[in-house]
MIKEZA-446312 format. One record per residue: z, x, y of N, C-alpha, C in turn; residue in three letters. Coordinates in steps of 0.001 Angstrom, whole numbers, plus 500000, padded with zeros to 6 digits. Example, Ala and Ser with C-alpha at 12.3 -4.5 7.8 and 13.67 -1.06 7.14 Angstrom:
# residues 2
507800513190494310507800512300495500507800513200496700ALA507080512850497750507140513670498940507870512900500030SER
***
This chain:
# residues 328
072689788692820792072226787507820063071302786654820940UNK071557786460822155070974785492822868069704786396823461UNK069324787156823482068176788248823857067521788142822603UNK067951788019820999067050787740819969066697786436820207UNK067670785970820551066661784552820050065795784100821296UNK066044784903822479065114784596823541063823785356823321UNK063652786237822625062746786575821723061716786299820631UNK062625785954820177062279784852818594061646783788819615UNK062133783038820660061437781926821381060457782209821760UNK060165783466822300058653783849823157058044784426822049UNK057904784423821174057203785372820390056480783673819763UNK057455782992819710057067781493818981056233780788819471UNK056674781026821124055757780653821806054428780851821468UNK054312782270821755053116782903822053052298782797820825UNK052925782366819761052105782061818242051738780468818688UNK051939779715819025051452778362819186050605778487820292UNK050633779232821214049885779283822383048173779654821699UNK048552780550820692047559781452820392046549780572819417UNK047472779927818340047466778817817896046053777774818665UNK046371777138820092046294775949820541045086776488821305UNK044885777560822084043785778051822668042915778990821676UNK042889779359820848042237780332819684040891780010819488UNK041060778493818975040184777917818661039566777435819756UNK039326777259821336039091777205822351037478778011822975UNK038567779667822343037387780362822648036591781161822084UNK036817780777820443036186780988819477034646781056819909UNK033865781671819425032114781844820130031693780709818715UNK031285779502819307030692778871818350028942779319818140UNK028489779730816880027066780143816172026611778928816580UNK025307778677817643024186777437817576023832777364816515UNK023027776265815879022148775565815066020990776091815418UNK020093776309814192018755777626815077017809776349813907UNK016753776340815130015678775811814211015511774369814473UNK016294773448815240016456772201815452015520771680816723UNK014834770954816329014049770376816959014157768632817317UNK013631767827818212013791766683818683013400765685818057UNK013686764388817733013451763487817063012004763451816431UNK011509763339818091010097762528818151009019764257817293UNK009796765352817433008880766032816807008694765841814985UNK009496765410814192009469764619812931009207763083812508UNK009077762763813605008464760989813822007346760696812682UNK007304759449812304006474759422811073005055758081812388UNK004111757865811757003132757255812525003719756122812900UNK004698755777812230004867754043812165006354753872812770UNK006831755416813216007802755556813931008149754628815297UNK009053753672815521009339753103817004010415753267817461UNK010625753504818759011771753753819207012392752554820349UNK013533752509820703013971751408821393015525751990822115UNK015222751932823653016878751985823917017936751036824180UNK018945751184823273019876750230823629021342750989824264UNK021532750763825133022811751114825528022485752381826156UNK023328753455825600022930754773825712022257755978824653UNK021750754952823452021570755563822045020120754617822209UNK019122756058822261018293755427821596017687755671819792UNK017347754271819622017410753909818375016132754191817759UNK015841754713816557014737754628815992014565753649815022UNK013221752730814747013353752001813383011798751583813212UNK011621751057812151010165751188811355010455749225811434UNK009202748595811401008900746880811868007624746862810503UNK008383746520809656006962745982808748006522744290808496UNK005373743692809174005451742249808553005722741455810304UNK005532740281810068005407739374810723005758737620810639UNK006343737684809903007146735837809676008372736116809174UNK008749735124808736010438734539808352010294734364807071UNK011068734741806167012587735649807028012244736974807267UNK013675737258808159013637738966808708014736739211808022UNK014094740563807182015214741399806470015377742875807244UNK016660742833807903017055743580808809017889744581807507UNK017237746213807327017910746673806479019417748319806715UNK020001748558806692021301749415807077021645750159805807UNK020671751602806174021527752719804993022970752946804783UNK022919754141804148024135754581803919024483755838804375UNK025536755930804230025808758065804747024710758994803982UNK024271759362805285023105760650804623021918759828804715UNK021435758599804842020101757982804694019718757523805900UNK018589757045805867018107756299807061016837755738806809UNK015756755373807531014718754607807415013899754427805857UNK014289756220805435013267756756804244014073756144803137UNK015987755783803254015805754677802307015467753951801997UNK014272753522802405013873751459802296012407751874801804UNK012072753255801637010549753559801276009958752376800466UNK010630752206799312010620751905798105010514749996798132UNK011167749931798736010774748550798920010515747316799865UNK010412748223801336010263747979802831008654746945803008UNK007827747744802097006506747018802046006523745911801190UNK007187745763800068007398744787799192008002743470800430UNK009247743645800919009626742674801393008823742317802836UNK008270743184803485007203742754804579005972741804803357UNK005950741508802643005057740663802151005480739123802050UNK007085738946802160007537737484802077008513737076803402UNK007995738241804418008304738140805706008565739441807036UNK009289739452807698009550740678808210010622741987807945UNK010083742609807189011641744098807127011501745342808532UNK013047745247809085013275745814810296014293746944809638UNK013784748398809391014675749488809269015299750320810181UNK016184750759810299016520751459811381017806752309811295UNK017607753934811941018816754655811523019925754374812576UNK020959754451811682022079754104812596022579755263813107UNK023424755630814158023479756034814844024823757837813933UNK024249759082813901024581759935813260023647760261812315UNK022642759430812468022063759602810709020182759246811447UNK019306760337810526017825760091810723017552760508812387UNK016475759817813202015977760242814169016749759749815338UNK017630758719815227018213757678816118019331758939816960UNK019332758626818471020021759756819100021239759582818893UNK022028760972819559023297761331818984024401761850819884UNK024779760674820590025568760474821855026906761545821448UNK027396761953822114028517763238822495029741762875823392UNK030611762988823256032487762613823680031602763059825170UNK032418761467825576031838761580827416031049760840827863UNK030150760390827168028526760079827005028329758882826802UNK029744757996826392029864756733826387030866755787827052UNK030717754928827135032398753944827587032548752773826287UNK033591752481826214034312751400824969034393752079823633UNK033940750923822787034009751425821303032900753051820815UNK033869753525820414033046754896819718031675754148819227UNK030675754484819311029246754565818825029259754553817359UNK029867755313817087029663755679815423030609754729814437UNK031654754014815456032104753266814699031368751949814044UNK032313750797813345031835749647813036031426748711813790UNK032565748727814738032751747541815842031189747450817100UNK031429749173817028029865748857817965028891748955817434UNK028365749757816184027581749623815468026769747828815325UNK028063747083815164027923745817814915027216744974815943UNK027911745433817303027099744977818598025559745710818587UNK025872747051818166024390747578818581023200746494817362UNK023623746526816702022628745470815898022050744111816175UNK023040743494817029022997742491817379021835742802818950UNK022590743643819632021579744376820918020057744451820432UNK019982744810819563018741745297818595018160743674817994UNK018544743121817813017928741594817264017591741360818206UNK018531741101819392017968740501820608016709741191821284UNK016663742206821200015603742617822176014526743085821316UNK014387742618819975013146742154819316013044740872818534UNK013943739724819927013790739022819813014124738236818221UNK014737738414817654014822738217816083016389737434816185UNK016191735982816071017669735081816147018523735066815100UNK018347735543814172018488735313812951017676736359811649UNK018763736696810670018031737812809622018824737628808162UNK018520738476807631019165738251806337019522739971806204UNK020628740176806094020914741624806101021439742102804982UNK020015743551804801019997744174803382020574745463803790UNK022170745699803157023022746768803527023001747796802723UNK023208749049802607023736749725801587024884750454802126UNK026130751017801158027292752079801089027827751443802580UNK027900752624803168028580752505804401027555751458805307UNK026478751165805328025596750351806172026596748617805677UNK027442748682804560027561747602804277028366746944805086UNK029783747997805645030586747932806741029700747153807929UNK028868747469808518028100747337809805027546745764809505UNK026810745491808226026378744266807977027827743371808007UNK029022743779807154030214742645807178030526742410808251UNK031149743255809044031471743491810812030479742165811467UNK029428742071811274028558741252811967028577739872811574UNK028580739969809888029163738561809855029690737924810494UNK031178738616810613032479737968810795032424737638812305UNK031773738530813175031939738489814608030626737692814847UNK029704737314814409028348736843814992027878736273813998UNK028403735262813516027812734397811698026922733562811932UNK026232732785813341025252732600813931023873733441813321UNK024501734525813431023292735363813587022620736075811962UNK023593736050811184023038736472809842023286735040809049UNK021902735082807998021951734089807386022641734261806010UNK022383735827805436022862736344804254023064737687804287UNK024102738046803375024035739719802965024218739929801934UNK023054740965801784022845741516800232023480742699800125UNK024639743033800055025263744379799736025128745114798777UNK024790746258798817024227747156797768025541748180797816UNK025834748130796192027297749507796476028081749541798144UNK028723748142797739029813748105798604030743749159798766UNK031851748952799354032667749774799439033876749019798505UNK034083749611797494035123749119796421036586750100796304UNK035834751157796638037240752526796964037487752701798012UNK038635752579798567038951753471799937038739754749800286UNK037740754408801282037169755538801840037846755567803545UNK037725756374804293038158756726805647039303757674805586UNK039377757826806719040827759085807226041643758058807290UNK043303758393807354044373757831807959044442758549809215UNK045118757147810441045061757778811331045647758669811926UNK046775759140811255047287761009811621046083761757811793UNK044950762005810558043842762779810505043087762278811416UNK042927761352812222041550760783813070042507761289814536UNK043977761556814896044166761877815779044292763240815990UNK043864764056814654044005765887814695042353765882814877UNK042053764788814362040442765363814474039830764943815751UNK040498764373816822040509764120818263040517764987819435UNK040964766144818610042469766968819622040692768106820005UNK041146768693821590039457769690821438039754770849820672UNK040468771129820161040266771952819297039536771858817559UNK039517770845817387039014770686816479037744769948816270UNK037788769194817658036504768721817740035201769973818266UNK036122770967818641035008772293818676034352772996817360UNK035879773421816419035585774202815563035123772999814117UNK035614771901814240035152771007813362033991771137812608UNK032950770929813580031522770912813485030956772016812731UNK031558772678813053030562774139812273031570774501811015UNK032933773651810737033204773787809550032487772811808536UNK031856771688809042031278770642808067029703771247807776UNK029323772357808376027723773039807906027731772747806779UNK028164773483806317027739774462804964028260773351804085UNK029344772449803960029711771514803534029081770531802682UNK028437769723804065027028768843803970025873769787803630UNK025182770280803736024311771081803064024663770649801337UNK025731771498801063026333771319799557025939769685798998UNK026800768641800054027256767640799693025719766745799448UNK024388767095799991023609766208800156023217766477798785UNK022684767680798258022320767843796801023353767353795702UNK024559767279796208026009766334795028025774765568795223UNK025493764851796510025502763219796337024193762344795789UNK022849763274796020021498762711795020022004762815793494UNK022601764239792881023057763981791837023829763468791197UNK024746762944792109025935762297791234025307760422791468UNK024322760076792588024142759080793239022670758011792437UNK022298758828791815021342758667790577021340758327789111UNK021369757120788426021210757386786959020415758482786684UNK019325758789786637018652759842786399018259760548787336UNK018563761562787514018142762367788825016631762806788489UNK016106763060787868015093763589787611013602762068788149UNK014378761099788536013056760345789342012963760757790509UNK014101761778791326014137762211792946012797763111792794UNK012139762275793784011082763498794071010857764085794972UNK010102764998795025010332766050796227010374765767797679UNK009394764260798339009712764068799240010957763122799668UNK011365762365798469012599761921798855013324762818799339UNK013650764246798437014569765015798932014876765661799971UNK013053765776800438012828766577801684013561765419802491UNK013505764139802701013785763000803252015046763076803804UNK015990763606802482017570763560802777017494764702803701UNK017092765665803591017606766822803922016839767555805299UNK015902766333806047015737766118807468016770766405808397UNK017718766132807672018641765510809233019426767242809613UNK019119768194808705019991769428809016019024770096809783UNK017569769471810409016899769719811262016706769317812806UNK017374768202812475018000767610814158018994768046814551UNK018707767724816451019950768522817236021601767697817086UNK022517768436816877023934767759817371023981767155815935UNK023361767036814761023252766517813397024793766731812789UNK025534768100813278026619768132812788028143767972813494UNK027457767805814932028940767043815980028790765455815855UNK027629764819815574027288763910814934028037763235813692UNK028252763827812891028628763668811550030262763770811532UNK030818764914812337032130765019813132032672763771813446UNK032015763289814618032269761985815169032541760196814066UNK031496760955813608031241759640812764032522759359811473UNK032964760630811324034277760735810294035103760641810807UNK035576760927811939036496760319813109036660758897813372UNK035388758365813464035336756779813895035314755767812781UNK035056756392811643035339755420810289036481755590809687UNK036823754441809440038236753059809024037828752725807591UNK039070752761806997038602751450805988038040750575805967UNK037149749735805254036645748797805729037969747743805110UNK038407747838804051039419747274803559040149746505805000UNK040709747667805565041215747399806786040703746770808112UNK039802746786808337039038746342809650038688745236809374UNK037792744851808171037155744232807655037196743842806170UNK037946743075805798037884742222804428037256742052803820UNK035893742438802655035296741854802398035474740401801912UNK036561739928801319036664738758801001037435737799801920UNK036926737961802890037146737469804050035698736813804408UNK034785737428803895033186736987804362032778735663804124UNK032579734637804898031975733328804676030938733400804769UNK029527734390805095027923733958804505027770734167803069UNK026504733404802871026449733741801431025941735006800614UNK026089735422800135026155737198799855025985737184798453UNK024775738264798520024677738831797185025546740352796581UNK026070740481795853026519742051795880025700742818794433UNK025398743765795031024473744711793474025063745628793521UNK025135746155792090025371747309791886024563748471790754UNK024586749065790732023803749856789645024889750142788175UNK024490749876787359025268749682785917026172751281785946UNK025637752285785837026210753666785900026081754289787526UNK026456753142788337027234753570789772028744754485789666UNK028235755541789956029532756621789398029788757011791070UNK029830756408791836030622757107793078031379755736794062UNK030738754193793647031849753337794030032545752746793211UNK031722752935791823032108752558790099031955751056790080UNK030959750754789300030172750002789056031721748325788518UNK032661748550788061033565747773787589034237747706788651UNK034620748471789738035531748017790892034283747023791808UNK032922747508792047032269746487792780032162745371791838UNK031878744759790672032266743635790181033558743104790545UNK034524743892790825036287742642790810035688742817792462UNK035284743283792869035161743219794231034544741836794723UNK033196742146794322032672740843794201032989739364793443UNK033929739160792600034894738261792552035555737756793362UNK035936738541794029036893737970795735035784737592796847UNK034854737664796926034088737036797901033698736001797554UNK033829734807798583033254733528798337032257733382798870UNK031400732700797976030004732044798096029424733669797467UNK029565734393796920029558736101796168028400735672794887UNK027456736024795018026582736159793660026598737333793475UNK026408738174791731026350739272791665025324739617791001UNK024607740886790845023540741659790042024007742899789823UNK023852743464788222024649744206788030022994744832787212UNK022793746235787957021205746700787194021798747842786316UNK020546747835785435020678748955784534020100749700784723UNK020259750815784268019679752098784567019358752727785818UNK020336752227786288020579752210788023021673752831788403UNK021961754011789671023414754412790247023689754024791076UNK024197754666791990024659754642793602024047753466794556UNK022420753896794230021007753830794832020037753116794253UNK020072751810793474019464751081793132018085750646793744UNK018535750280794927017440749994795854016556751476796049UNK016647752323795860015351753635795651015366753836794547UNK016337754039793493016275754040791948015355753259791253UNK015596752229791145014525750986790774014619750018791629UNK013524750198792541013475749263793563012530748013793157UNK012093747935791770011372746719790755012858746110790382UNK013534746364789865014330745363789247015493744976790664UNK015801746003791814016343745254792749016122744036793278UNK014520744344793599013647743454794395013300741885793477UNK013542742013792097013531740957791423015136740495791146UNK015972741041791644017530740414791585017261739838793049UNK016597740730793999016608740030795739016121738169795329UNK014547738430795082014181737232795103014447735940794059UNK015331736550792906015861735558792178017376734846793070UNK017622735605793612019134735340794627018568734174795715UNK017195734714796566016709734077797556016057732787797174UNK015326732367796013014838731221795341016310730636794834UNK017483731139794438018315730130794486018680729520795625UNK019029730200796628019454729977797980019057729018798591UNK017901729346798522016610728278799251016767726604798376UNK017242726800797171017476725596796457018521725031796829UNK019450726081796752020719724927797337020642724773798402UNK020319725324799345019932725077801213019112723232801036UNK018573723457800010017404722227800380018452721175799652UNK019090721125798730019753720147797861020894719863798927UNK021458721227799196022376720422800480022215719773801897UNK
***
């Protein structure tokens, strides 16, 4: 009996062993075809280092106000196509990819000290890093999806520094891992084989999320799409993306939205079918000082969807603002 089960023990062993190193020395397939930021750079491309990430972002315009703008998962600069030049006409718009996403580099376990990169918390500093060293004291921050996290975060920690936020498709559903899953997705085993399980994934997910992320899909045009689907051409794009699902939290949790004391606009697109257009309304109920715009014929993506009727909810929000600023 005691020879079986000293058996049964090593054999158990040797299945967890096999288990725990397997995935170790698995031959991970490179990424073929990936090339460096600056080789997809657009003319109007600028770059800036802060920290250990350097940042890419597009500067349109020259006076006050500065609309400092923050995509969403999967986007970056080429979200703001649509209405980046519009708002450089009633002052300065500052775009820029955040860090996992577009041309902006893509720091690797090791490569940093403190807060994860990809999280909120530094995200939040890196923005602030980024005002400062283009000099910009003050902005009005135009968020979308997950960029909205990064704009609240900043509020709350630096309310000095933003004058307003216009949140576009907040976060109304809980989104993030629990942290059991953020500590399996820690472990090196999975931070090896991780990556090359999310390929083929994202690939899938970028064409679901234009379609489901659209009232009408049929206004995506071809270079938008090419737009999204840049980033499976940059290096580390998918230990990148790894990381970044690792380092995102609820915002619920970290960050309250109705906790926010600037004054804030929230939009949503009428047939927003992925944060649902009725949870960002009660959402926006709980924020104080909360104006809302609720567009039609609009999804996910309002601000590239119809970036005419956004941009006329922006400046009907900002001509009130400016009224009560002056009355008070």
């Amino acid at each position: 009996m005691n020879k079986t089960i000293r058996k049964i023990g090593i054999i158990a062993g040797a299945v967890v062993m096999t288990g725990l190193t397997a995935p170790l020395l698995v031959p991970i397939p490179p990424l073929e075809g990936m090339v460096p930021p600056e080789e997809v750079a657009d003319p109007d491309s600028r770059f800036i280092k802060i920290r250990n990430v350097t940042v890419h972002f597009k500067r349109r315009g020259n006076r006050q106000p500065v609309f400092i703008l923050l995509h969403g998962y999967l986007g970056g600069t080429f979200s703001w196509n649509e209405t980046a030049d519009a708002l450089a006409e009633i002052g300065t718009a500052v775009a820029y990819d955040r860090p996992a996403f577009g041309l902006t580099s893509r720091p690797m376990p090791g490569e940093w000290k403190g807060p994860n990169p990809y999280g909120y918390e530094a995200q939040s500093r890196m923005l602030i890093e980024l005002m400062d060293t283009l000099e910009i004291p003050q902005a009005i921050l135009i968020a979308h999806a997950m960029g909205c996290g990064v704009a609240a975060m900043t509020a709350r920690s630096f309310p000095g520094r933003v004058a307003s936020l216009i949140l576009i498709s907040p976060e109304a559903r809980r989104h993030g891992l629990p942290a059991w899953q953020r500590l399996i997705m820690a472990t090196p085993q999975m931070r090896r084989l991780g990556p090359v399980m999310l390929r083929n994934k994202v690939v899938g997910q970028i064409e679901e999320q234009l379609q489901k992320a659209w009232h009408n899909p049929s206004l995506i045009s071809s270079a938008k799409r090419d737009s999204y689907y840049k980033i499976l051409r940059l290096n580390d794009w998918d230990r990148a993306l790894w990381e970044l699902a690792r380092a995102t939290q609820p915002l619920s949790q970290i960050c309250p939205l109705d906790k926010i004391q600037a004054p804030t606009l929230v939009v949503t697109g009428e047939d927003d079918r992925i944060e649902g257009a009725k949870e960002i309304i009660r959402l926006a109920a709980t924020i104080p000082q909360a104006q809302l715009a609720v567009l039609p014929d609009a999804g996910y993506c309002p601000h590239e969807e119809t970036p005419g009727a956004f941009l006329q909810a922006l400046s009907e929000y900002l001509a009130i603002s400016t009224e009560a600023s002056t009355e008070a």
